[in-house]
N, C-alpha and C positions, 0 to 999 in steps of 0.2 A: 529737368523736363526733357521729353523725347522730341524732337526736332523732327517735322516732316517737309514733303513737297507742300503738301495743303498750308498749312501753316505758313509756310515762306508766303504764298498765292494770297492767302487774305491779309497780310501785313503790310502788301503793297495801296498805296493811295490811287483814290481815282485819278486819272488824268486825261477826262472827256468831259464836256458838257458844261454846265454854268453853275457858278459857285458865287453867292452872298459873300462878301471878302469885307469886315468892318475895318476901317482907318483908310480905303483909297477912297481918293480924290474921284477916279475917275475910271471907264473900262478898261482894264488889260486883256491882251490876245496872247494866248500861250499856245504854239505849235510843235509837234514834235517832229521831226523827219524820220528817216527809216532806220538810223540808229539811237533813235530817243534822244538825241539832242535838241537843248528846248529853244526857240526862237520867241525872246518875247516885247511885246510891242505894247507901250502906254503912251500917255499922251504928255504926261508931264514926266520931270527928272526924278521926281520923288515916288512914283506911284511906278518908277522903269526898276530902282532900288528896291522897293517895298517888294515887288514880284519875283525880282531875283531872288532874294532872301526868304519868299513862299518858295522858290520852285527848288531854289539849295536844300531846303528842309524838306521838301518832299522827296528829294533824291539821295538826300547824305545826310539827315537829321540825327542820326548814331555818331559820324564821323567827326560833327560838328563839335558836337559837346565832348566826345572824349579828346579831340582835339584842343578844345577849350581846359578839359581837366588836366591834361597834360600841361598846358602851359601856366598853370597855376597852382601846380602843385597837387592835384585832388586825382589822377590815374588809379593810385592803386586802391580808392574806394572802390572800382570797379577788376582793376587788374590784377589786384593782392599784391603780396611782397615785391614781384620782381619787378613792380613800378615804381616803389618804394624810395629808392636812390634817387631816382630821377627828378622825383616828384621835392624832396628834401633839398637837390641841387637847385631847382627854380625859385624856390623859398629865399636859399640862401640869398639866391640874385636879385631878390626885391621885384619878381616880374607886377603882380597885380598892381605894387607901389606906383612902379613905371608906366603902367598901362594907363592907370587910369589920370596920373599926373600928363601924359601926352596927349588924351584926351581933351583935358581941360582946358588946354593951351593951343587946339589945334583950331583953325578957321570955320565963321560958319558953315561954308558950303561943305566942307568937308565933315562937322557935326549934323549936318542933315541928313550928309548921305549913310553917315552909320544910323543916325536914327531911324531912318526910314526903311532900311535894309533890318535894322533889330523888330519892329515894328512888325514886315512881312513875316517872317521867322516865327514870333511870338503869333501872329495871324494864324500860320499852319497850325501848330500846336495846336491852337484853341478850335480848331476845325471839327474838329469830331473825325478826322481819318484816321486809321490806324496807325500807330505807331508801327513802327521798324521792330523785326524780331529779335532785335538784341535787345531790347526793352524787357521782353517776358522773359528771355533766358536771365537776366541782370535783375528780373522783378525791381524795374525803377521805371521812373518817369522823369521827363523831360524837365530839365530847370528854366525858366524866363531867361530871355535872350536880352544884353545893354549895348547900348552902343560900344562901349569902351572893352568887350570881350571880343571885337575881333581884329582890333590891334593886338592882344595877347595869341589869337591864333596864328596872325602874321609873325608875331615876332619868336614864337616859336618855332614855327619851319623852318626858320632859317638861327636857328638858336646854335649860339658859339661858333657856326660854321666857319673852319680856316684855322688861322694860323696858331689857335690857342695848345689844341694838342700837339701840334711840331715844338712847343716850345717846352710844353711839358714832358714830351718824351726825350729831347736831348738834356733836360735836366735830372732825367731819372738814368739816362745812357753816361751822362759825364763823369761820373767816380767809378766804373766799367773801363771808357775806354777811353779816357784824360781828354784832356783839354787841346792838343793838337789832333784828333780825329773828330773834334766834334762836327768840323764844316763836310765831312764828307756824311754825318747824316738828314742828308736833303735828299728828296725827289732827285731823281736821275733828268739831266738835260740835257740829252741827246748827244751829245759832244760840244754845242752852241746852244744857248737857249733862240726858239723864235718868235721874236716881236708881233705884238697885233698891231702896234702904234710903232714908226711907219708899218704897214703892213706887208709881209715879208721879208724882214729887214733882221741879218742875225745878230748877235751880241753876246758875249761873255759877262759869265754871273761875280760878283761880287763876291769872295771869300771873308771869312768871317777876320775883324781885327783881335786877334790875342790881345796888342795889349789894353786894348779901348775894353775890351769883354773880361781881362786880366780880375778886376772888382768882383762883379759877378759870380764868375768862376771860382773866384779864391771863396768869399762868402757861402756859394753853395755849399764846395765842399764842407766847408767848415759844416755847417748847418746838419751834414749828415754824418759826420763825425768822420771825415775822410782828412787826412793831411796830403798834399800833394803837390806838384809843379802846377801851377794853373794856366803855365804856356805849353807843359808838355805833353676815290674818296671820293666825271667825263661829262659834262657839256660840251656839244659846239653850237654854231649858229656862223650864217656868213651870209653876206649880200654881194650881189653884181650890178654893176648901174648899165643903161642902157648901151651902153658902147660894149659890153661882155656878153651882151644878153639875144639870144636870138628873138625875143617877142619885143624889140626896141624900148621895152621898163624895166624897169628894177624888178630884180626877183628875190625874196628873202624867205629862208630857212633853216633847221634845222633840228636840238632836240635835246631837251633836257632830262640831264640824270640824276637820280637820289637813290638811294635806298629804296627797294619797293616794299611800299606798305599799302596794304588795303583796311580802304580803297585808296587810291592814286588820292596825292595831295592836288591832284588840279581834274576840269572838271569843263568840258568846253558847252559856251554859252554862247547866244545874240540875244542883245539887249537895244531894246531901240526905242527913244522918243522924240518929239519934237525938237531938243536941244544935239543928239547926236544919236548915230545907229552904231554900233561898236559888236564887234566877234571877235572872240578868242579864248584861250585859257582864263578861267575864273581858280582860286581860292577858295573852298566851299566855309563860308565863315564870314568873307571877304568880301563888301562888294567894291566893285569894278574891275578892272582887268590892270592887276600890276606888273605882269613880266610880258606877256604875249598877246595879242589883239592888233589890228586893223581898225579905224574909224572912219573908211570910209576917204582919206587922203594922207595918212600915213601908219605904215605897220612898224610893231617894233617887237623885239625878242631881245631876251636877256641868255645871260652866261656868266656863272659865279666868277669872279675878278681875283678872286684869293689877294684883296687888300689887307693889309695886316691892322685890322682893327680889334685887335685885341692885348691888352700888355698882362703880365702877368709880373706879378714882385713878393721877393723871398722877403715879408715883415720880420721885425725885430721885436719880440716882445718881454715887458717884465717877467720877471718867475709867475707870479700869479694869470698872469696873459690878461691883467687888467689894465695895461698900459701899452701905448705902441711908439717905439720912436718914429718920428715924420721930421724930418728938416732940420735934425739938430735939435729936438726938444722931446719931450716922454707929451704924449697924447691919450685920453681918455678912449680906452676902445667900446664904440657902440654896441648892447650887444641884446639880445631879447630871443623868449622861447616860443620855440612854436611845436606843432602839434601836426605829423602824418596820419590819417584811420589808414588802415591798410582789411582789406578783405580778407577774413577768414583768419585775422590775425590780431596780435595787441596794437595799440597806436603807438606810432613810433617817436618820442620826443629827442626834441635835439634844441641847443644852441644857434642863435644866428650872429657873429661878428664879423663888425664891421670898422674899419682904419680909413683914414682919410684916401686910401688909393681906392677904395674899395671891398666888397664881404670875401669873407675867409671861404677859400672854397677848396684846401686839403692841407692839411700837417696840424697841430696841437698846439695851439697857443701856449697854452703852461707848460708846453715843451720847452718854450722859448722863440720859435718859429715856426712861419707856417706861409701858406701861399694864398696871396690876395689875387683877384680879377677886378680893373679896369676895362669896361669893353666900351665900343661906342653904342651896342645894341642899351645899354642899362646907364650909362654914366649920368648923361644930361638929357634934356628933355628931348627928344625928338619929333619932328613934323610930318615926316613920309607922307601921313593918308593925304595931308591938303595938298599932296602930288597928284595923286586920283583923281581928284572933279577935273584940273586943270588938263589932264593928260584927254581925256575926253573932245575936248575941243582944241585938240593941236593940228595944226594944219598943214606943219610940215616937218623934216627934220630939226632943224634949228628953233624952232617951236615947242619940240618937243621936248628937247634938251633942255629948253628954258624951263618950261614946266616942271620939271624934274628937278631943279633946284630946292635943296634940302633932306633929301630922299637920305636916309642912315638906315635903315634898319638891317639890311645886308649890302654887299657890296656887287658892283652886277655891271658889266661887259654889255653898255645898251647899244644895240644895234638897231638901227631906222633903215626904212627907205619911204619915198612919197611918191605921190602922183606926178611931181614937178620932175622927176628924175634923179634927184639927191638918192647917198647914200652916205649914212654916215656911221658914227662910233663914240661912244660917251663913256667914260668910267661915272659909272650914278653911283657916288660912295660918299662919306661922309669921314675925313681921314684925318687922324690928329697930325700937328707936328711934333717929331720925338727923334733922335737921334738914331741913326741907323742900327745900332746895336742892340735896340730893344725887341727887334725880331732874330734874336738866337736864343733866348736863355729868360730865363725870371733876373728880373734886376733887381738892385737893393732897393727897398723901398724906403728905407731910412734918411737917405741923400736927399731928397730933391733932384738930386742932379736928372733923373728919368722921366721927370713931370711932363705932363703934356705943353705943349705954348703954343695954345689956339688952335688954329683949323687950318688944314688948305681949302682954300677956297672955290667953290664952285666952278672959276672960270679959269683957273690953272689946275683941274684934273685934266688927265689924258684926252683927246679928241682926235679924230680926223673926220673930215667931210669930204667927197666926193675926192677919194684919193688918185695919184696919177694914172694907176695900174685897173684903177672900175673893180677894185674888192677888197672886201673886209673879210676875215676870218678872224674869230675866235675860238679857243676851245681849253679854256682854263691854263691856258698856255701866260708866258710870262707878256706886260702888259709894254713896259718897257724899258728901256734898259737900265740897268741899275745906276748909270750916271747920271739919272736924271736928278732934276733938282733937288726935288723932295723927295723924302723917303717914304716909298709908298710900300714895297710888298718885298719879303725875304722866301718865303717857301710859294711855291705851284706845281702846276702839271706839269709833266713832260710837253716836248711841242710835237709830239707824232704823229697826234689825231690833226694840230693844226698845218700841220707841213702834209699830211697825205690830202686835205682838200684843198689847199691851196693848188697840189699838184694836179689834183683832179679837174680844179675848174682853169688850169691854166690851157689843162689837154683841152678842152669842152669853151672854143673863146664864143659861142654861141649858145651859153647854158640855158636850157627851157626851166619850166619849173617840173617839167614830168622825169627830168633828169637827176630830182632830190633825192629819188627811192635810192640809186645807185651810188651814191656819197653814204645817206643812211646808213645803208645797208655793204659797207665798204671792210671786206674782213684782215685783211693784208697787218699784219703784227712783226713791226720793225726788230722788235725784240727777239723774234722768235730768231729770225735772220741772224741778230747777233749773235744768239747761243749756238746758229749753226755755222757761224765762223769759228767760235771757239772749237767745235768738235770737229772741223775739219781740220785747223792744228794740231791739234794732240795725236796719239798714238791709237794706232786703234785697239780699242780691251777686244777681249777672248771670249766668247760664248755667249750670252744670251745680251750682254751689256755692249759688246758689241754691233749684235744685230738690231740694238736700237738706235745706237749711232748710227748706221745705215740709212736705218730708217728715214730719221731725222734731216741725214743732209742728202735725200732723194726728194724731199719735201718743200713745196715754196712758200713755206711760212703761212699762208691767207690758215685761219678758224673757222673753217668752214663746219656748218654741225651736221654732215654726214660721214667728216672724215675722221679718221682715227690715231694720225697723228697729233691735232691740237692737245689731244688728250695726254699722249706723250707727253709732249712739251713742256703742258703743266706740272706734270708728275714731277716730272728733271725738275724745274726752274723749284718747285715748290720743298724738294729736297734739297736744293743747294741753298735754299733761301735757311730752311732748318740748319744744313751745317752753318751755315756764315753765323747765323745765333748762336750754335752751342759754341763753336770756338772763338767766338769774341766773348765770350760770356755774357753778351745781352740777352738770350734768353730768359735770365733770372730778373731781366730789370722787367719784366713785367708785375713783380708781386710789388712793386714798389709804390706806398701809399699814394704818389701824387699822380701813378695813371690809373687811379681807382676812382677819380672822378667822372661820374655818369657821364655816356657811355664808355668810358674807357679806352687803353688803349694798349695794342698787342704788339707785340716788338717783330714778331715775324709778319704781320701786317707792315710797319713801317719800310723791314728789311728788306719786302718785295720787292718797295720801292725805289731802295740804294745799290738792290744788286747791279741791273746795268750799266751803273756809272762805273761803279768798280770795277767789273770786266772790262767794260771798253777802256779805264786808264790803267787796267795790270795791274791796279791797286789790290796788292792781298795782306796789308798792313793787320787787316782785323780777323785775318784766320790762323793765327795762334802759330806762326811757321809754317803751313801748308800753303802751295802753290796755289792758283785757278787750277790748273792741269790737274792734280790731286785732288782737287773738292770736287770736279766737274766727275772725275773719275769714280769717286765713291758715291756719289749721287748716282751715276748710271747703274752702277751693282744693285744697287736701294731698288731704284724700281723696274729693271729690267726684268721681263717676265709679266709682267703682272696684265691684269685682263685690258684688252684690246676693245674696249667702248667707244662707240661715234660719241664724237664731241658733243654734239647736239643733247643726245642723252647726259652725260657725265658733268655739263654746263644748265641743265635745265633747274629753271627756278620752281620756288615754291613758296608760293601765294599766300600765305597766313593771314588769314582774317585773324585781328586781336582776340578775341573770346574764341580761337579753337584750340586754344590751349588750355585756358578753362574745362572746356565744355566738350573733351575728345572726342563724346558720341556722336555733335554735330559736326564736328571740323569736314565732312565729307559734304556738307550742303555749306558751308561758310566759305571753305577755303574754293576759289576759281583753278581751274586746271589750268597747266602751264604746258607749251608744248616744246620740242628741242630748239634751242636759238645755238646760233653760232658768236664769233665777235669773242673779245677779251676785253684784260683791262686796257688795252696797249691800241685796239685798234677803234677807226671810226664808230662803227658798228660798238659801241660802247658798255657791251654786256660784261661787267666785271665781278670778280670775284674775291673775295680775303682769303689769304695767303694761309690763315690759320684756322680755318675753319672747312674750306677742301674745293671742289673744283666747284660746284653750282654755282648760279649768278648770284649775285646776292644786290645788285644793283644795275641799275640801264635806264633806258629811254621810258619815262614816262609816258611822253608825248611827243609826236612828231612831226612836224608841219613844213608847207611853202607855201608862200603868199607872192601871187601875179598881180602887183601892184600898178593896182589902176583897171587890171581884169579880174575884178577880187573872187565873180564865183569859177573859175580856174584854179582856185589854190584851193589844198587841201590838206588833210591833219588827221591823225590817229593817236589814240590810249593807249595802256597797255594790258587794260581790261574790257573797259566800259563804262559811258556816262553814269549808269547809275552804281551807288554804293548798296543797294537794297541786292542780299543775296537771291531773292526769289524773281527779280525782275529780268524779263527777255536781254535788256542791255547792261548786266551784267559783265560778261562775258563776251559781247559778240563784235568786239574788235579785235579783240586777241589773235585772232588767226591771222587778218591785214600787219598787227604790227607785227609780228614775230617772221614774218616773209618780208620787214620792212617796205610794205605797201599801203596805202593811206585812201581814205573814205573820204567824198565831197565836200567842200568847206561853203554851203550853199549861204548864198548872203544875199544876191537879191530878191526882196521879198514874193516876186509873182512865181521866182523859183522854189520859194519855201512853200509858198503856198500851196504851189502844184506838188509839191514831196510830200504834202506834212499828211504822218499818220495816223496823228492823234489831235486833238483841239478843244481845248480848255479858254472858257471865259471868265475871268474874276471881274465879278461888279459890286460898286460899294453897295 
């Protein structure tokens, strides 16, 4: 069908005047302020959920369900083949299994509040408002909403996130480049890794043990028929407590990164009734507010923790793969068919197995082996949402951490501050204990020796509370030192982003909250710096590969997107990153079955990662006899010459709405225009790119916020679109311009200020 402006215009819902709403208790008040952010006020807890769950579906009811289809396996009913994988991968994992067994087990107040939030949801639908125009281009209609589908949307979002690919890529890199170079492919740590827990505090990373890994190693190769020596993805958030702060409170901020997909997985809301008033980032699927919000006496934000809560193990199985060895005995392997529809296409059938570690999720059983997933997202039952009612009524830091108790579903860098003046720091994780080796490599799964034994317990993860120095920083950075007791995490981010706001707010001992733009917005790339030390060593080359040398170390590194060195820089780093591939020969390890597991994984994407460690130690073990000096050198020849584009351009993202790839003729009314941003992967400003796909962003700041704690309408927050997911509505788009200048829209909360804002006003009565 031919897609218009008009069409977009009537697919939008009303959002004025008074609406018959059957299943509330009681009247809600839905406001909107001047960027369509909705403010809604009921009287009970259940009838504050119910509204949510109308007003998510009025804004993001497309989003919702395909977000739900994704995490059940059902996408490429609607997105044909290329969902197809993915969809076969959640199957595998047993997600609906696990959804709906967490459900069953989770606490009443916490089954109210999904019922009642399904309840709203199911409410819109039945309204008589127009569906969302993805509906008519899809020719489908909306499915009934249950409680138990938006713990599958939650645990999708955050699905496999961390450490599972880092171990599957070194298992596919290990019969490449042996077993004594495995430990150098990690994430680059700066020369020190820097702790968030003490905060500021540096420490040296833990090297992998040959001989403890020696098993492992020997069995893989084996597995791939290798004979051998077996010895030889940017969050931050930070707080200051009043002693840092020039407004005498705590000030909390910062700014979550993913992938960008439209629309934005988050969605900012006020929700408020008698039992609490709560703002912040919502979940459109989801109710309550699980990473981001204020209630009014404490805020809190999250930051992926990169805990290793994922084990992977190389099974051992009979010829027919109808048996598995587990602990010294042959085990019957689980195993049953299921069935993908794929659009435009035949239905896809597949095998599902499953071993006592876990479902088979790459290699051929009648091979003989194959690689099972252990995760904490899928293993045992999980609680998280009965974190949500609780977190509502927390009243302070230490309160809040309490309520958090049980929280698995990802792992997550919580950071508070309250009214009282605390500020503190929680790893909300759910962590098995397992011997530290089980974050390098797939172990045998045949041992036992790899099994999980219990849990760390809630009260011995990571903390601090109102540290000596009045700040917390996180930024995916390592949590703490690797000496610590338990084994909590082998791969993370570098600490750049976290060491450049630490610096930031050490210069700044009077931080406002109008001073977050400029952290934000912080473009300075430590890496870049490195590579112009390398180039100022070397020799300088002859003609056009020289005059980019030049270039380079006339330059002060910041990504700024008017300039036209950034753009350089990439060229260079993205060339050397391709030699460092071909002449290690890990190039080729990408065709290799076990990083074919949705979404995959690209070896020049990893190697982005590994380059600066290896420049800054001289390590050029994995370039085939070639020096730094000599790769650095032929990379400059590579792209020297080539067109001189501001960063800003050569770095700009692109919006893809899911169905405009389907549907080409519309992708110019689906997809939201993108304008130049600056920022890498490397710096605050967190606009990153993959190494093997080319320079545009392909990921950054969702959302970005600060909360003046205890002066709550002071704080303020931006998308990196727009509250609504509806292509044809005014707040689609009309943040976009705030966030990409990293500048932020009013974070209005008290109600006589909503009131006087709000541009639109909607009554639901039962």
């Amino acid at each position: 069908m031919d897609l218009d402006a008009r069409m977009l215009a009537e697919a939008l819902p009303p959002l004025d005047g008074v609406l018959t709403v059957p299943g509330l208790a009681g009247p809600v008040e839905i406001l909107r302020d001047a960027h369509g952010i909705p403010h809604l006020r009921a009287a009970s807890t259940g009838d504050a959920w119910f509204a949510l769950g109308f007003v998510h579906a009025q804004d993001r009811l497309f989003q919702m369900e395909l977000t739900r289809r994704r995490a059940l396996g059902r996408a490429a009913e609607w997105l044909g083949e290329g969902a197809a994988e993915a969809d076969i991968l959640v199957r595998r994992l047993g997600m609906e299994a696990a959804c709906r067994r967490d459900h069953a087990a989770l606490g009443e107040a916490a089954r109210a509040m999904l019922g009642s939030y399904a309840a709203g949801v199911n409410a819109f639908i039945a309204s008589g408002a127009p569906l969302p125009v993805e509906y008519a281009l899809l020719e489908a209609r909306p499915e009934p909403w249950e409680g138990w589908h938006s713990i599958a949307v939650m645990r999708r979002l955050g699905l496999l996130m961390g450490s599972v690919w880092f171990k599957l890529w070194r298992a596919a890199a290990l019969p490449v480049v042996g077993a004594a170079q495995v430990g150098s492919l990690r994430y680059d740590d700066g020369g020190r890794d820097l702790l968030c827990i003490p905060p500021g505090v540096e420490a040296a990373r833990f090297e992998a043990d040959l001989a403890a890994l020696a098993p492992a190693i020997r069995a893989l190769l084996h597995s791939l028929g290798v004979q051998g020596d077996e010895t030889g993805g940017g969050s931050n958030n930070w707080a200051v407590g009043p002693s840092r702060s020039g407004t005498g409170r705590p000030v909390l901020a910062g700014d979550p990164h993913r992938v960008f997909e439209i629309p934005n997985m988050y969605a900012q809301h006020h929700v408020a009734c008698d039992a609490f008033d709560m703002i912040g980032l919502t979940v459109p699927g989801v109710p309550g507010f699980p990473h981001f919000a204020q209630n009014g006496r404490v805020a809190y934000c999250v930051t992926h923790a990169f805990m290793d809560i994922h084990d992977v193990f190389l099974e051992r199985f009979e010829a027919d793969g109808a048996r598995v060895m587990h602990d010294g005995e042959w085990l019957p392997v689980r195993r049953r068919e299921e069935t993908v529809a794929v659009r435009g296409a035949a239905p896809r059938r597949f095998e599902v197995l499953e071993t006592p570690n876990g479902p088979v999720i790459a290699g051929d059983a009648r091979a003989g082996t194959a690689l099972s997933l252990r995760s904490v997202q899928f293993a045992e039952t999980d609680l998280s949402f009965d974190c949500l009612p609780r977190m509502t009524q927390a009243t302070g830091v230490e309160d809040l951490f309490e309520a958090t108790r049980g929280w698995g579903l990802i792992d997550h860098n919580l950071v508070a501050a309250d009214t009282a003046g605390h500020i503190g720091h929680l790893v909300r994780a759910r962590v098995p204990r397992r011997g530290r080796e089980s974050g390098w490599l797939p172990m045998p799964g045949w041992t036992g020796e790899h099994s999980w034994r219990g849990w760390i317990a809630h009260d011995e993860m990571p903390r601090a509370i109102d540290p000596a120095e009045g700040m917390i920083v996180t930024a995916n950075n390592r949590v703490v030192a690797d000496d610590h007791p338990d084994y909590l995490c082998t791969d993370c981010h570098p600490p750049y982003r976290a060491a450049r706001i630490l610096e930031a707010l050490r210069a700044r001992p009077d931080f406002r909250p109008e001073d977050a733009g400029l952290i934000h917005g912080d473009t300075l790339s430590p890496n870049a710096l490195l590579l112009r030390e390398r180039l100022a060593a070397m020799a300088p080359p002859e003609g056009a590969a020289g005059a980019l040398r030049a270039r380079l170390l006339a330059w002060d590194g910041r990504m700024e997107a008017g300039a036209t060195e950034p753009t350089a820089y990439v060229a260079l780093r993205r060339a050397l990153t391709r030699i460092l591939a071909g002449r290690s020969g890990l190039a080729g390890a990408g065709s290799h079955p076990w990083l074919a597991v949705a979404p995959g994984v690209a070896p020049v994407n990893q190697l982005w990662w590994t380059l600066p460690n290896l420049l800054r130690r001289d390590d050029a073990s994995l370039l085939g006899g070639w020096s730094w000096e000599e790769a650095i050198g032929a990379a400059l020849h590579e792209v020297a010459g080539e067109a001189e584009t501001p960063w800003g351009e050569a770095h700009r993202p692109r919006f893809a709405h899911p169905l405009s790839a389907l549907f080409p003729e519309a992708a110019p009314l689906l997809d939201p225009p993108a304008l130049p941003i600056g920022g890498d992967n490397d710096t605050v400003l967190a606009n990153g790119l993959l190494a093997a796909a080319g320079p545009a962003a392909a990921y950054g700041a969702l959302a970005r916020y600060v909360f003046d704690v205890g002066d709550w309408d002071n704080s303020r927050w931006a998308v990196f679109h727009g509250v609504s997911g509806q292509p044809g509505s005014p707040h689609y788009t009309d943040q976009h311009a705030e966030w990409a200048a990293a500048r932020m829209v009013p974070m209005l909360y008290g109600w006589d200020a909503v009131r006087q804002a709000a541009r639109s006003r909607q009554e639901l009565r039962p």
